[in-house]
C-alpha positions in Angstrom: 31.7 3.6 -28.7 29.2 3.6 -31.5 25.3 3.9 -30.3 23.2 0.5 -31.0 19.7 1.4 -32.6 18.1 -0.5 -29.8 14.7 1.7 -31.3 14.8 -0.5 -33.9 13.3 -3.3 -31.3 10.3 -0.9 -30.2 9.4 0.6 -33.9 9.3 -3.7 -35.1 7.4 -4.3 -31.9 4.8 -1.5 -32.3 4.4 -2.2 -36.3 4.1 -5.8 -34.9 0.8 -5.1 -33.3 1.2 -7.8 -31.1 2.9 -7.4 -27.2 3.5 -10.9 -26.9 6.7 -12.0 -24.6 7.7 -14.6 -27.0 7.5 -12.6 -30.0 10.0 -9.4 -27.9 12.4 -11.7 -26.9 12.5 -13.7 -30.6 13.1 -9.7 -32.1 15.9 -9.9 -29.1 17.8 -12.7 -30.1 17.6 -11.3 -33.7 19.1 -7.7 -32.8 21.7 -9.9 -30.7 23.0 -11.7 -33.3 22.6 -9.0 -36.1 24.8 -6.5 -33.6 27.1 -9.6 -32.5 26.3 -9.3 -28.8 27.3 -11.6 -25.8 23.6 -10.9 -24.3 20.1 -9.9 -25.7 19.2 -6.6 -24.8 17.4 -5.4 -21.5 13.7 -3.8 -21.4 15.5 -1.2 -19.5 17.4 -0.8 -22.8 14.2 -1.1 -25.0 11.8 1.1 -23.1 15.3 3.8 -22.9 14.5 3.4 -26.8 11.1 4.1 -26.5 11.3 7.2 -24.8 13.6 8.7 -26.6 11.3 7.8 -29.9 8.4 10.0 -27.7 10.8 12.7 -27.0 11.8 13.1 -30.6 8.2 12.6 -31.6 9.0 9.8 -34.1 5.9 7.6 -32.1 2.9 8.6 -29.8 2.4 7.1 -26.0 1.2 3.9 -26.2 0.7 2.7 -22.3 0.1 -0.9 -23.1 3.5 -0.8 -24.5 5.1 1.0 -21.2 3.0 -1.9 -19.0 4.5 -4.6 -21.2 8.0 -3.5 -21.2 7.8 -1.9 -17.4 9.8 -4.2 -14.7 7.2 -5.2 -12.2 4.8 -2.9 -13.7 2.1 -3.8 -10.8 4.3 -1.9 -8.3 2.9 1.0 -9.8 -0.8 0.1 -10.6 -2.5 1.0 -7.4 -2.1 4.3 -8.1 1.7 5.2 -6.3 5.1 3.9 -6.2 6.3 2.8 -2.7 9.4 3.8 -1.2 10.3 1.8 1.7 13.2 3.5 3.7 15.1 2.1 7.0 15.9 3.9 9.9 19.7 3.3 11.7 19.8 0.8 14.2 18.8 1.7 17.7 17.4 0.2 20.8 13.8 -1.4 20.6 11.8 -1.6 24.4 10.5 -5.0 23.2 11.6 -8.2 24.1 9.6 -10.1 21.7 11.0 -13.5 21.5 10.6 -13.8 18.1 12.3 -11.2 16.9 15.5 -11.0 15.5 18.7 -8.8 16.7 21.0 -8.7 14.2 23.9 -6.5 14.7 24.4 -3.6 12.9 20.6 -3.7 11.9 17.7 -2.1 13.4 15.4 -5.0 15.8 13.4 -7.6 13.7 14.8 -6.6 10.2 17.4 -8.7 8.7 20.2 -7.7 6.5 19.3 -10.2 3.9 15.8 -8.4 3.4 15.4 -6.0 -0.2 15.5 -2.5 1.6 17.7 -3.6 4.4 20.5 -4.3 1.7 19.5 -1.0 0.2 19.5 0.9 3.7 23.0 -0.5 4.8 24.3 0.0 1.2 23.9 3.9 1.9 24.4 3.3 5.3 20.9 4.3 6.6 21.2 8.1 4.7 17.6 8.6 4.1 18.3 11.2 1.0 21.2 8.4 -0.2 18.3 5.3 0.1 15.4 7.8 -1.5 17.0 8.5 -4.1 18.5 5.1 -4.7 15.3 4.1 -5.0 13.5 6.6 -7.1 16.1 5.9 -9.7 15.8 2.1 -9.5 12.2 2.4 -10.3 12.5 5.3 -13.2 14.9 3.0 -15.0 12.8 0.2 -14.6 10.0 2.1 -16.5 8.2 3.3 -13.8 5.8 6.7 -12.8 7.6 8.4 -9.4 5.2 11.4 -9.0 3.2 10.1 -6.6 4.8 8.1 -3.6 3.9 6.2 -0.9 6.7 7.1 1.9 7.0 3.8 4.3 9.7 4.5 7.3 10.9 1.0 8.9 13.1 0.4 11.4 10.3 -1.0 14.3 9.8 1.3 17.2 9.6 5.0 15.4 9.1 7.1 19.0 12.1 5.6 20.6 14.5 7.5 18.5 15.1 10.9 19.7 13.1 14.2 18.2 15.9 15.9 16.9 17.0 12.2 14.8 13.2 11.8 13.9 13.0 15.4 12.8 16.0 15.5 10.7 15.2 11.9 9.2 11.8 12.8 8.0 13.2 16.5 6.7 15.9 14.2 4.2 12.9 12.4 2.8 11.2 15.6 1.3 14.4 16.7 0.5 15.1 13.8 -1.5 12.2 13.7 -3.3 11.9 17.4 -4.1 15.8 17.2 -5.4 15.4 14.0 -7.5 14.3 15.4 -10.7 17.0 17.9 -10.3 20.3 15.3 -10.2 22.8 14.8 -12.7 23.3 11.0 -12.8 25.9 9.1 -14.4 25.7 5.2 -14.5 28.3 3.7 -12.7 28.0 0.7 -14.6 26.6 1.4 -18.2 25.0 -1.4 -19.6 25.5 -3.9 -16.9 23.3 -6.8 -16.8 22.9 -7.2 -13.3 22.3 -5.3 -10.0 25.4 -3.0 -10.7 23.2 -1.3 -13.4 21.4 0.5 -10.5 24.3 2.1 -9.1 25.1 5.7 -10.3 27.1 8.9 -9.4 26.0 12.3 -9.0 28.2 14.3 -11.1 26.0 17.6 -9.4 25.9 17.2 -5.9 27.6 20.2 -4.8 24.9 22.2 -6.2 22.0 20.6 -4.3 20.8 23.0 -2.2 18.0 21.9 0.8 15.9 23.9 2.9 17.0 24.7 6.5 13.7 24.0 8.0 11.5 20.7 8.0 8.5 23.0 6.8 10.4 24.7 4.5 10.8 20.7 2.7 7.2 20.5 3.3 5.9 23.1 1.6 8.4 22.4 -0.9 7.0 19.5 -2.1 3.8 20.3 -2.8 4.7 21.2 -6.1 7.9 19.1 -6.6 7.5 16.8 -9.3 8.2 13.9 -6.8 5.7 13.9 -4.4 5.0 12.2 -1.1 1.3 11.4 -1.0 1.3 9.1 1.9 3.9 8.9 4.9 3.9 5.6 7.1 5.7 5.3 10.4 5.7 2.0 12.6 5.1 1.6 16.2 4.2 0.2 19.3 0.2 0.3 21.0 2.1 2.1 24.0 3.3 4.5 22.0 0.1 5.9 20.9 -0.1 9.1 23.2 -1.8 12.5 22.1 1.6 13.7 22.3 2.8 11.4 19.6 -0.4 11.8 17.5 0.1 15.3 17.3 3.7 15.2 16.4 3.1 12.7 13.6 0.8 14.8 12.1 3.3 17.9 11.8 5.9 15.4 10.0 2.5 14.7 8.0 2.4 11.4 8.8 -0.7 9.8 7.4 -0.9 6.2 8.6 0.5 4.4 11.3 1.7 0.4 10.8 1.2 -1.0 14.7 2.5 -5.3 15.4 -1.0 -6.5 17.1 0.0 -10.0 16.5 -2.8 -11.6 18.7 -5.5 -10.8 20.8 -4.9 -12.7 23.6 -3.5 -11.5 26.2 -1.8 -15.0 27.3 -0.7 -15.3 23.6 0.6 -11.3 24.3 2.2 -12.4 28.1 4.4 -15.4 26.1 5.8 -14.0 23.6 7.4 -10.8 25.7 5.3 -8.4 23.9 4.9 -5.6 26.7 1.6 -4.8 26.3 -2.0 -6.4 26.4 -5.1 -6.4 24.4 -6.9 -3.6 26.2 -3.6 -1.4 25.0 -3.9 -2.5 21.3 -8.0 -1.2 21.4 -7.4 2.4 23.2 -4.3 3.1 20.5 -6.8 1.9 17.5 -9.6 4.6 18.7 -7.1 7.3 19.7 -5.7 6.6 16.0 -8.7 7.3 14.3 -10.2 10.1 16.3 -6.6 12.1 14.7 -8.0 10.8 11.4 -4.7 8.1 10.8 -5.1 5.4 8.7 -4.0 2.1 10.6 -2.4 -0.7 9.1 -2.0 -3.4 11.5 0.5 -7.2 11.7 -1.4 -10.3 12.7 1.4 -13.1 13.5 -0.6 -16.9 13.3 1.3 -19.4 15.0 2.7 -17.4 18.1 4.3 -19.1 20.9 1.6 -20.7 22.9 -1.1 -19.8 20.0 -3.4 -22.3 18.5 -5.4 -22.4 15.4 -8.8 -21.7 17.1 -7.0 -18.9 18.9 -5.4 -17.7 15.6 -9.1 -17.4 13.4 -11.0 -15.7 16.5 -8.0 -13.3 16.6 -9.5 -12.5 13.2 -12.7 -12.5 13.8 -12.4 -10.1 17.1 -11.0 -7.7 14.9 -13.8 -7.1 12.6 -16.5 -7.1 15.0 -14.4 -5.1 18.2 -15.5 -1.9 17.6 -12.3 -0.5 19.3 -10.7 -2.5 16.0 -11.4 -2.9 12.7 -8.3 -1.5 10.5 -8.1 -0.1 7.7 -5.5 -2.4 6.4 -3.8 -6.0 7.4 -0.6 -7.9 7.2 -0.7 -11.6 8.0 3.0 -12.5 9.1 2.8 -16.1 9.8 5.4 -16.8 12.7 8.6 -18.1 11.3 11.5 -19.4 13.4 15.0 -17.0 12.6 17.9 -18.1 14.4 19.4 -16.7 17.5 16.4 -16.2 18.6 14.6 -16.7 22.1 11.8 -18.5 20.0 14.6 -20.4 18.4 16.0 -21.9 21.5 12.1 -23.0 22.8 12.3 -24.7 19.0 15.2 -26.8 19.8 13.9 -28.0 23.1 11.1 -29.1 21.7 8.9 -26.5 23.4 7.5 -24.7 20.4 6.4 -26.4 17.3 5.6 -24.3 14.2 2.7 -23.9 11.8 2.8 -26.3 8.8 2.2 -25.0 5.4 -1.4 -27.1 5.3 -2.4 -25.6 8.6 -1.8 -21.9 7.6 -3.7 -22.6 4.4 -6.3 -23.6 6.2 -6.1 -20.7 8.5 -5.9 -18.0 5.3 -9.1 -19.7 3.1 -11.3 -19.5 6.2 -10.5 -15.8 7.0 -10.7 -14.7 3.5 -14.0 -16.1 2.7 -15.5 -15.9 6.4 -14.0 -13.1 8.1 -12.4 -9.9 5.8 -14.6 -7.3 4.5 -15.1 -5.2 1.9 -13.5 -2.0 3.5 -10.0 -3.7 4.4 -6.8 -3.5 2.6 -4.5 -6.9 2.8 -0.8 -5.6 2.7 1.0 -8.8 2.5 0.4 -12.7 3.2 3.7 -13.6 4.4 7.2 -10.9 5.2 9.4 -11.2 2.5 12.0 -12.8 4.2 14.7 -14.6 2.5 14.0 -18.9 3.0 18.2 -19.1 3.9 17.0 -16.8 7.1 14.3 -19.4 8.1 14.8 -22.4 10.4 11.3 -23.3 10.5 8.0 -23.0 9.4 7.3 -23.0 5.5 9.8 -20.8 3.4 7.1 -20.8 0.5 7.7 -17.1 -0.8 4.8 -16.9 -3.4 2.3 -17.8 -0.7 -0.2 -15.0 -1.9 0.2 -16.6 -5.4 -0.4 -19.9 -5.0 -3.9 -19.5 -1.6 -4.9 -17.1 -5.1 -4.6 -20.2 -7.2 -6.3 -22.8 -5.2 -9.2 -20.4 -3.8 -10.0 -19.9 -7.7 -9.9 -23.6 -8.1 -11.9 -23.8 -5.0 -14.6 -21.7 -6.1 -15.0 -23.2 -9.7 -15.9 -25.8 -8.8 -18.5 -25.0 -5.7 -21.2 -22.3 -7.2 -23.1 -22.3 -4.2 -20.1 -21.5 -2.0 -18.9 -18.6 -4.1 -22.4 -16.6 -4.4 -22.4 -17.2 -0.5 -18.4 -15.5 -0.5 -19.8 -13.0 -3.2 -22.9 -11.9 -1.0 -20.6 -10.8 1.5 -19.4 -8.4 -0.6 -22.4 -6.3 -0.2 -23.5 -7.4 3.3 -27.3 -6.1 4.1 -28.0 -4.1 0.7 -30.3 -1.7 -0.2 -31.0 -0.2 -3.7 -31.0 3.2 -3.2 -32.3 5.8 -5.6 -30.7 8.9 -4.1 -28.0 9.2 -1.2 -30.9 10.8 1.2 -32.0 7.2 1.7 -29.3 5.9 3.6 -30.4 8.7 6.6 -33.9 6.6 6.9 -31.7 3.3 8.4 -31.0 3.0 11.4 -27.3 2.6 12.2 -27.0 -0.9 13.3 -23.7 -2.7 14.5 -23.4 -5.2 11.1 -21.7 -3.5 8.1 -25.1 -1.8 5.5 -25.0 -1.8 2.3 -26.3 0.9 -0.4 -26.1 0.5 -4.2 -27.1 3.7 -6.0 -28.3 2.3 -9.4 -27.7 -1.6 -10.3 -28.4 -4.5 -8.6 -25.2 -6.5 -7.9 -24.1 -9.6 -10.1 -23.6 -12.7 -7.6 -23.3 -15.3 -10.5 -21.0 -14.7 -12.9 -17.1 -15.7 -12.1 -14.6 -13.1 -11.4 -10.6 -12.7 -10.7 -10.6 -12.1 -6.9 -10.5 -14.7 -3.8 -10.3 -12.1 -1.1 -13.2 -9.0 -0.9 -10.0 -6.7 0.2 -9.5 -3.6 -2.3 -6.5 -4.7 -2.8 -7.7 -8.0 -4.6 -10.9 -5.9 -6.4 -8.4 -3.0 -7.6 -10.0 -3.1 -11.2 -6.7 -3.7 -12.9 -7.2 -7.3 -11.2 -9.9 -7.9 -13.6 -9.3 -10.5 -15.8 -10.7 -11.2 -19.7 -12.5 -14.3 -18.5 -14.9 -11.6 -16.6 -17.9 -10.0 -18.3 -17.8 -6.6 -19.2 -19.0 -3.7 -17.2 -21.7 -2.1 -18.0 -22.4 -0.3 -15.2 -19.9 1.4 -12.5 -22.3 1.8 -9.2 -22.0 4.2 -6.3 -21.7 1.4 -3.1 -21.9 3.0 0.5 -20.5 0.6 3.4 -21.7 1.7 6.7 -20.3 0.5 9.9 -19.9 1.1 13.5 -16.6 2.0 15.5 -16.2 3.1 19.0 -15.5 6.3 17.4 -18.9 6.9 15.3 -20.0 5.9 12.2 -17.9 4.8 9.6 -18.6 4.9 5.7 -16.6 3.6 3.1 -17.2 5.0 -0.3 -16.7 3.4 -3.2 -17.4 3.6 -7.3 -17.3 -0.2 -8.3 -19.1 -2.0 -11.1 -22.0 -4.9 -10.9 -19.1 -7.7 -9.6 -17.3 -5.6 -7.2 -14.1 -4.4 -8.5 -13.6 -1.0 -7.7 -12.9 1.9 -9.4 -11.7 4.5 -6.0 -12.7 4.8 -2.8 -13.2 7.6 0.5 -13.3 6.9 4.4 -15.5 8.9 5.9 -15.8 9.4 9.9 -18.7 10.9 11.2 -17.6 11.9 15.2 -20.6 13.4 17.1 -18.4 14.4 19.8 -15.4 15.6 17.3 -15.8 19.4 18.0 -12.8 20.9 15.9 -12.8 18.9 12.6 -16.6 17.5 12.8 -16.3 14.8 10.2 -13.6 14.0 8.7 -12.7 11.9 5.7 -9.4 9.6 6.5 -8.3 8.5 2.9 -9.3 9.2 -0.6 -8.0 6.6 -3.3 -9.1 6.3 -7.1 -7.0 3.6 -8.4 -5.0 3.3 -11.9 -1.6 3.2 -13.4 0.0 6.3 -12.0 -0.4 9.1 -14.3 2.3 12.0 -14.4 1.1 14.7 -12.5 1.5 17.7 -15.4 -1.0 15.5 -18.3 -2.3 17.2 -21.3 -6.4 17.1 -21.3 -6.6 14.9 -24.1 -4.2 12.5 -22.5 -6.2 12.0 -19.6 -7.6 8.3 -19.9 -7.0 6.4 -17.2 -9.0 5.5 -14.0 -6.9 8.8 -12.1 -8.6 10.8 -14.3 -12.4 10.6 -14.5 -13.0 12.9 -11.5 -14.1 9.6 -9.6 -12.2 10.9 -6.4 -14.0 14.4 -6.9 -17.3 12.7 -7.1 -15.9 10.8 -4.2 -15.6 14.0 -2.6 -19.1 15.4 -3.1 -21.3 12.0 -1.8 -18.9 12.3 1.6 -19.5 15.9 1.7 -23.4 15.2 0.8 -23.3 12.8 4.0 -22.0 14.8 6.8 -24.4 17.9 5.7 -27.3 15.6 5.9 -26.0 14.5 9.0 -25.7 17.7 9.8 -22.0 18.1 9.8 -21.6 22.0 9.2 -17.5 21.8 7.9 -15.7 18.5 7.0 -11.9 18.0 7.9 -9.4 15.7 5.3 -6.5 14.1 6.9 -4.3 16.0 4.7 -0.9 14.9 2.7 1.3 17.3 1.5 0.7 16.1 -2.3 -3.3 16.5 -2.1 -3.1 20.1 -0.3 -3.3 21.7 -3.9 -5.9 19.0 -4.9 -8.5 20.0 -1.7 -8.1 24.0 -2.8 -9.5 23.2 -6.5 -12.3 21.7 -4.2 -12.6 25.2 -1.7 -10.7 23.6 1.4 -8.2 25.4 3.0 -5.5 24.3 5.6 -6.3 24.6 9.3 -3.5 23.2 11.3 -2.4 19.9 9.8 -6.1 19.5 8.6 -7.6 20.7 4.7 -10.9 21.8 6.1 -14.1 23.2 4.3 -17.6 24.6 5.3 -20.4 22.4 4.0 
């Protein structure tokens, strides 16, 4: 079958000047009809083209044309690729009666769900959905260096040790074999989902380690590289024991279902454990250095709306709380359900899409802070799945539209949102300063530099870092000038937090650091819990003169320095990093060295 010269789309394009959808798919519908085709061609097919014009050398790297043509080229723009993977069904100790039991699936996921259909389609092989996945992002155009492990499948710790070992083991084995497969298309040039499938044609002569730190060591210099590992659990299941083990699977952060904190709220809804529960696994979390990501559910059984928003309030002013990231899962009613039945008696009546609007606009602009990461605004559940409650699925989307709206037209209400960006600030001429103020129990502000703008417009509704990542910048924002050094300082019941950031005069930010400072932490004195420069993910192996993006203007090892700076003046003498496999090499460019599952340095 003769070869179509599908680079003759990308050479008209880049001589085009112009990356304009209408003008790629007009170019399209002319190489369609030119060639006699039933369909145009894909951007799979055209950024195939592209790359084989860069290997040949016939063009240079353009990465505005690899974002154009890239399939849901924001999955990649934080920095990482995620990689959601799905434990095999197994018993869950809950009895939440809003969860769903499907058969054949672990409890609360659905075999309608995006990775569920992917897990059950390998039938829950971790290697099998890894690299499924890998390859469904490289031949949609995007990075897979760096990766962001999630493990679903609800309770984690109720599977045995020996499954949990040998699970995690598969995912480094997957990742460091990837770049190594042979992989025929099983479909070639299908238009639809079939194009993902494939076939090994080298299997036989992948070859994995017979130890899980054999896989771990592995990867620290595989060219697929897990940067980030997420398990789930329970609050119960947050023992020292379990901390401990985590952290030899190099687990990194922990994803925990709060759902409300009431304990009445708790009591109805079957959850198994109470409020006082949820705080003691929070600071037992932190004081191993975890990251925690937590699920708020609005609309529980027995919940109300003022119940809902003080939920959200309580946790960003409990000191036992305040997480690092949050998902809002608004209650939705799935069928054979417990919840379910309550709905058809008439004893349980579900949020209304006006109510949880409501909800979501007064927690953004009242209640999240700067330091917090939101996940998700609703689970991606399919709408056939839902009986009731609102099956919008572009939630986010549209509380992003009407916030904007919102604050266009009411200036005075968004310099009051905007001032919370940078709660109690204090320019700052040098990061000594910030030892002179007291430690109080609101979040301090210090700007190192310029004065922040809280005037001009910008692109974000929410202060999250997800919403002020600076690829959400848009053109109707003024350009920066200036990229200042912000230090958040707040209280836990751990010690004192500070969140570290390089972000420019309207708050979007450039990278980040936590930093915990633990008076009675005697064997990793302070400890920084994440480090996070954001940017398109750049391959690791880049060329000097290649390197700029974001990734790649030492922000995370200036990051490094002002955290470092801190504990000394505080008088820290060594400084532990929650350590992922990826970053080990990283930390040893910067003279830390690996102390149990720790990178630790003398300051």
């Amino acid at each position: 079958m003769k070869q179509l010269p599908y680079s003759d789309i990308i050479l008209k394009l880049i001589h085009s000047w112009d990356y304009d959808v209408d003008i790629l798919g007009k170019m399209k519908k002319e190489f369609s009809s030119k060639h006699k085709l039933s369909d145009i061609p894909t951007n799979i097919q055209s950024l195939t083209s592209y790359r084989e014009l860069l290997n040949n050398k016939k063009i240079k790297r353009d990465q505005n044309l690899e974002k154009f043509l890239t399939k849901r080229w924001i999955r990649s723009q934080s920095g990482i690729v995620s990689v959601q993977v799905l434990t095999k069904p197994w018993h869950c100790p809950g009895q939440c009666i809003f969860c769903p039991n499907e058969e054949g699936m672990p409890k609360s996921y659905i075999s309608s769900e995006p990775w569920a259909m992917r897990a059950a389609l390998n039938k829950f092989d971790p290697i099998k959905q890894v690299y499924n996945r890998l390859r469904s992002l490289s031949i949609a155009g995007h990075t897979t260096d760096k990766i962001e492990m999630i493990v679903l499948g609800w309770t984690w710790d109720v599977y045995t040790k020996e499954y949990k070992i040998k699970f995690i083991k598969s995912l480094y084995d997957a990742c460091n074999t990837f770049s190594k497969l042979k992989l025929v298309d099983s479909f070639p040039g299908a238009q639809d989902e079939k194009r993902y499938k494939f076939k090994i044609t080298n299997i036989k002569d992948i070859k994995y380690p017979k130890t899980i730190k054999e896989s771990i060591k592995k990867n620290e210099k595989a060219k697929n590289r897990i940067i980030w590992l997420t398990l789930e659990t329970r609050p119960e299941y947050v023992t020292d024991e379990n901390c401990m083990f985590w952290r030899e699977l190099w687990v990194t952060r922990i994803e925990m279902w709060v759902q409300s904190l009431y304990d009445d709220v708790l009591d109805a809804n079957k959850r198994g454990h109470g409020v006082e529960q949820i705080r003691l696994a929070f600071e037992k979390l932190r004081r191993y250095g975890l990251k925690i990501s937590v699920h708020i559910m609005p609309g529980l059984y027995k919940s109300t709306y003022a119940k809902d928003l003080w939920t959200f309030k309580k946790l960003y002013s409990d000191e036992y709380l305040k997480p690092d990231e949050i998902k809002f899962y608004p209650t939705s009613v799935i069928p054979n359900t417990p919840l379910h039945t309550l709905y058809k008696k008439g004893e349980y009546k579900p949020l209304t899409t006006v109510t949880i609007k409501k909800l979501i606009k007064k927690v953004f602009l009242d209640v999240i802070p700067a330091y917090t990461r939101i996940k998700r605004l609703i689970r991606d559940i399919p709408a056939t799945e839902i009986v009731a409650w609102s099956n919008i699925t572009n939630l986010g989307q549209l509380m992003h539209n009407e916030m904007k709206l919102l604050m266009e037209n009411d200036p005075k209400m968004m310099k009051e949102f905007y001032s919370r960006l940078w709660e109690n600030y204090k320019i700052i001429k040098d990061v000594k300063a910030i030892q002179k103020v007291k430690v109080g129990n609101d979040v301090q502000t210090f700007i190192l530099w310029k004065k922040p703008d809280l005037k001009s417009y910008r692109n974000f509704v929410s202060l999250d870092t997800r919403s002020r990542e600076i690829r959400n910048k848009g053109k109707n924002n003024p350009d920066t000038w200036v990229v200042n050094l912000v230090i958040r300082r707040y209280q836990s019941s751990v010690g004192t937090e500070y969140f570290i950031s390089f972000e420019d005069q309207f708050g979007y930010l450039y990278g980040f650091t936590r930093l915990l400072l633990w008076p009675d932490l005697a064997m990793q004195g302070a400890m920084i819990r994440e480090l996070h420069v954001y940017g398109q993910v750049e391959r690791l192996k880049v060329k000097w003169k290649q390197k700029k993006s974001v990734q790649h203007k030492w922000f995370g090892k200036q990051l490094m320095e002002v955290a470092e700076n801190i504990a000394k003046q505080s008088n820290y003498d060594h400084i532990s990093v929650i350590s992922w496999v990826w970053v080990r090499e990283y930390y040893r460019k910067l003279w830390y060295t690996l102390k149990n599952t720790y990178m630790v340095k003398k300051i």
